[in-house]
N, C-alpha and C positions, 0 to 999 in steps of 0.2 A: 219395206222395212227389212226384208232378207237380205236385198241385194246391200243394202247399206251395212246391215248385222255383220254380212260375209266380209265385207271391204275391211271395218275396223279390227276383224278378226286377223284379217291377211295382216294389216300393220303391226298388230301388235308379237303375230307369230315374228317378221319381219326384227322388230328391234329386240328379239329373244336372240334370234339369229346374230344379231350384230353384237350383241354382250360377249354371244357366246366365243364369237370369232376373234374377241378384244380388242373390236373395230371402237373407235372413241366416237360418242355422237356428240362433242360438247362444240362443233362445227357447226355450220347454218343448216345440217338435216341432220333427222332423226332415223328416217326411212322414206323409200318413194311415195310416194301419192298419183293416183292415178288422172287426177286433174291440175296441177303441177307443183314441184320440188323447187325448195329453196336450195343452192345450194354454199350460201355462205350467211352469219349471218349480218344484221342489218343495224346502223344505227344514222345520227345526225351526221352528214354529210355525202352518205350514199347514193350514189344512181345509178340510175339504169332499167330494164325492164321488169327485174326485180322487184325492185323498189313500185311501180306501177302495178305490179299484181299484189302486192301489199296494200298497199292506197285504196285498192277495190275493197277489200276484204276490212279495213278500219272504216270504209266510209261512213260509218253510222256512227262514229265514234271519235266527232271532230266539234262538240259540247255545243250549249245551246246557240240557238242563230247561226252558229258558224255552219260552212261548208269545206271538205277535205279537199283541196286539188290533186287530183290524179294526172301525177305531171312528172314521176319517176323521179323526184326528187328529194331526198330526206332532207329536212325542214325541221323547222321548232315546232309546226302546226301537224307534222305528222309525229311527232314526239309524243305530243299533248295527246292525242289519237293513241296512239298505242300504249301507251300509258292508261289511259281511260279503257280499252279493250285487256290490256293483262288487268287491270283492277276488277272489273267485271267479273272475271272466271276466276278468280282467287290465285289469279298466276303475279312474280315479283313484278312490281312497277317500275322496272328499271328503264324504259324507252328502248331495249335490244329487243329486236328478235332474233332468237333464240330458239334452240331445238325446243323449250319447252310454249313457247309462242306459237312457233311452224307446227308441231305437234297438238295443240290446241285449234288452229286454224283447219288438219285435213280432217280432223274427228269434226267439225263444223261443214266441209265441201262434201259434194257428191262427185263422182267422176266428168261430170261435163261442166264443174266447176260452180253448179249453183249451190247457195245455202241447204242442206237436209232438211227444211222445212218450208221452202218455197221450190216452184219449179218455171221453165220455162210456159206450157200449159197454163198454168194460173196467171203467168202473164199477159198473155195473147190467146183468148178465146174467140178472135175474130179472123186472123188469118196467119194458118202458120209457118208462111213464106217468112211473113217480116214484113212483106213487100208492099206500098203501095203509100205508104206514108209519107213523113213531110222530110226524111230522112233516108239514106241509104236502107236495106233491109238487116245488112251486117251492121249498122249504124246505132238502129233500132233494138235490137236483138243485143247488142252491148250496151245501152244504157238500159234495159229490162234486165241488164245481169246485175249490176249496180243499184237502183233500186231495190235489188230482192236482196242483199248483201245489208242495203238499211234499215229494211224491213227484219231483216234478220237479227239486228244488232236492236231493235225497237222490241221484238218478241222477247227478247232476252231477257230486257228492261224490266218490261211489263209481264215478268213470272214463269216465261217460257211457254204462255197459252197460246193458242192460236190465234191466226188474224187472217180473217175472212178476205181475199182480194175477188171483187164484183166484178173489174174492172181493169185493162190493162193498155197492152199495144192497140192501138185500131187503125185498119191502114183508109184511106180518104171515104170508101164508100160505105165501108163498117162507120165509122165516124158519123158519117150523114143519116145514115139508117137510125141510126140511135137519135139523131138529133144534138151533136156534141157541136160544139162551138167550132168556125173556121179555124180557128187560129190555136184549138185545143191540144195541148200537153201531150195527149195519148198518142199523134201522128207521129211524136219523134220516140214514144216507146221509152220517156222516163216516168210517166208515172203511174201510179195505183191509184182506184179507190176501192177503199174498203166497209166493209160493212158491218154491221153491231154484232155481236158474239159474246163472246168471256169478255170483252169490252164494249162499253159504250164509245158511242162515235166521238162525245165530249174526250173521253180518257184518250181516241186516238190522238186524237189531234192536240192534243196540250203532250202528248208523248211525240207527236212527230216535230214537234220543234227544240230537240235534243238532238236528232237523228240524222241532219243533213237535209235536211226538205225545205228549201227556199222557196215552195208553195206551199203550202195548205189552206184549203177552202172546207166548210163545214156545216155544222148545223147554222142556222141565221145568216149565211149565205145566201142569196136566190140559187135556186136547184141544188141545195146539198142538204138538207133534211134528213134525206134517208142515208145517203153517205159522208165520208169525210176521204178529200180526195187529196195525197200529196204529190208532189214533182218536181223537176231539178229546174224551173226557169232562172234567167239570166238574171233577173233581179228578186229582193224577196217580196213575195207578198202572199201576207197572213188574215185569212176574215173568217172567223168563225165564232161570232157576236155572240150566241145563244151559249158558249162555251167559254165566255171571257177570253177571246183573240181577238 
């Protein structure tokens, strides 16, 4: 919590500095950020890599059943997304981002770009190369970034409480140990399961299909009772019986 307190400190000393200087911030940055700067801003017809670190950071904010593509390319479907994310935080719904957008997003990053209230650690408690899954380890390790960006934008949702993750990356022999399915979610390191807290597993999972999760399995599921488990597969599928899914 320091290191974070310190960082939003640095910024905001940061855009005192730039008032003071009669630098104009009404440009695509406000001030640096130490996990990265925008530096114009963004609407429908943009791209670029830009436009791709944006799309991370809305993924949870592409309405229900839908899912965001992160394809650096501004769209009507990344409109709808960032509109839904300025609506959120009481910022103008105008579909720009904007220094007050950019500005809203680094006060949400930590310096190695995850959400302030998820970490890489809570994603992979089994190995933390990355390595050994059904995916690259860098592969892995960037959709566990994305995920926790959903999760982030799902905590929002549901009050700003926490949400318990049990469950994250597992590379093949983590996987087997546990008894997780061949063919399970957790090898390519996009999904969570989470566990009951300030929410019941029911609340997760009727909240994870707002969020960008083209999986979720749950209570009255076989094996999800004690959890509610989301993730990015190719196609959707939603079972969470005991939960009206």
């Amino acid at each position: 919590m320091l290191r974070r307190a310190g960082k939003h400190l640095l910024k905001i000393v940061m855009v005192m500095v730039f008032a003071a200087g009669g630098i104009a911030v009404t440009g695509g940055t406000a001030y640096a950020d130490g996990c990265y700067t925008w530096s114009r801003n963004l609407s429908e017809g943009a791209s670029g890599a830009d436009v791709t670190q944006l799309q991370i950071r809305l993924g949870g904010y592409p309405g229900n059943g839908a899912v965001l593509a992160v394809d650096g390319s501004f769209g009507p479907a990344t409109t709808a997304a960032l509109k839904r994310f300025q609506s959120a935080y009481g910022l103008a719904a105008d579909g720009v981002a904007g220094p007050a957008t950019f500005s809203k997003i680094y006060a949400l990053q930590d310096d190695d770009c995850t959400p302030v209230n998820f970490s890489y650690a809570e994603l992979n408690n089994c190995n933390s190369t990355w390595a050994g899954g059904a995916v690259s380890a860098a592969t892995a390790k960037s959709n566990a970034l994305r995920t926790m960006w959903k999760l982030q934008a799902m905590r929002h949702a549901l009050g700003d409480q926490s949400i318990r993750v049990t469950s994250g990356f597992r590379s093949t022999a983590c996987n087997n140990a546990v008894g997780g399915a061949s063919n399970s979610r957790h090898l390519y390191g996009d999904s969570a399961d989470l566990g009951a807290g300030p929410h019941s597993l029911c609340t997760l999972a009727q909240a994870a299909r707002n969020h960008g999760f083209p999986g979720i399995l749950g209570p009255g599921y076989p094996g999800h009772d004690d959890h509610t488990h989301v993730d990015y597969r190719p196609s959707r599928f939603w079972s969470a019986p005991s939960c009206g899914i």
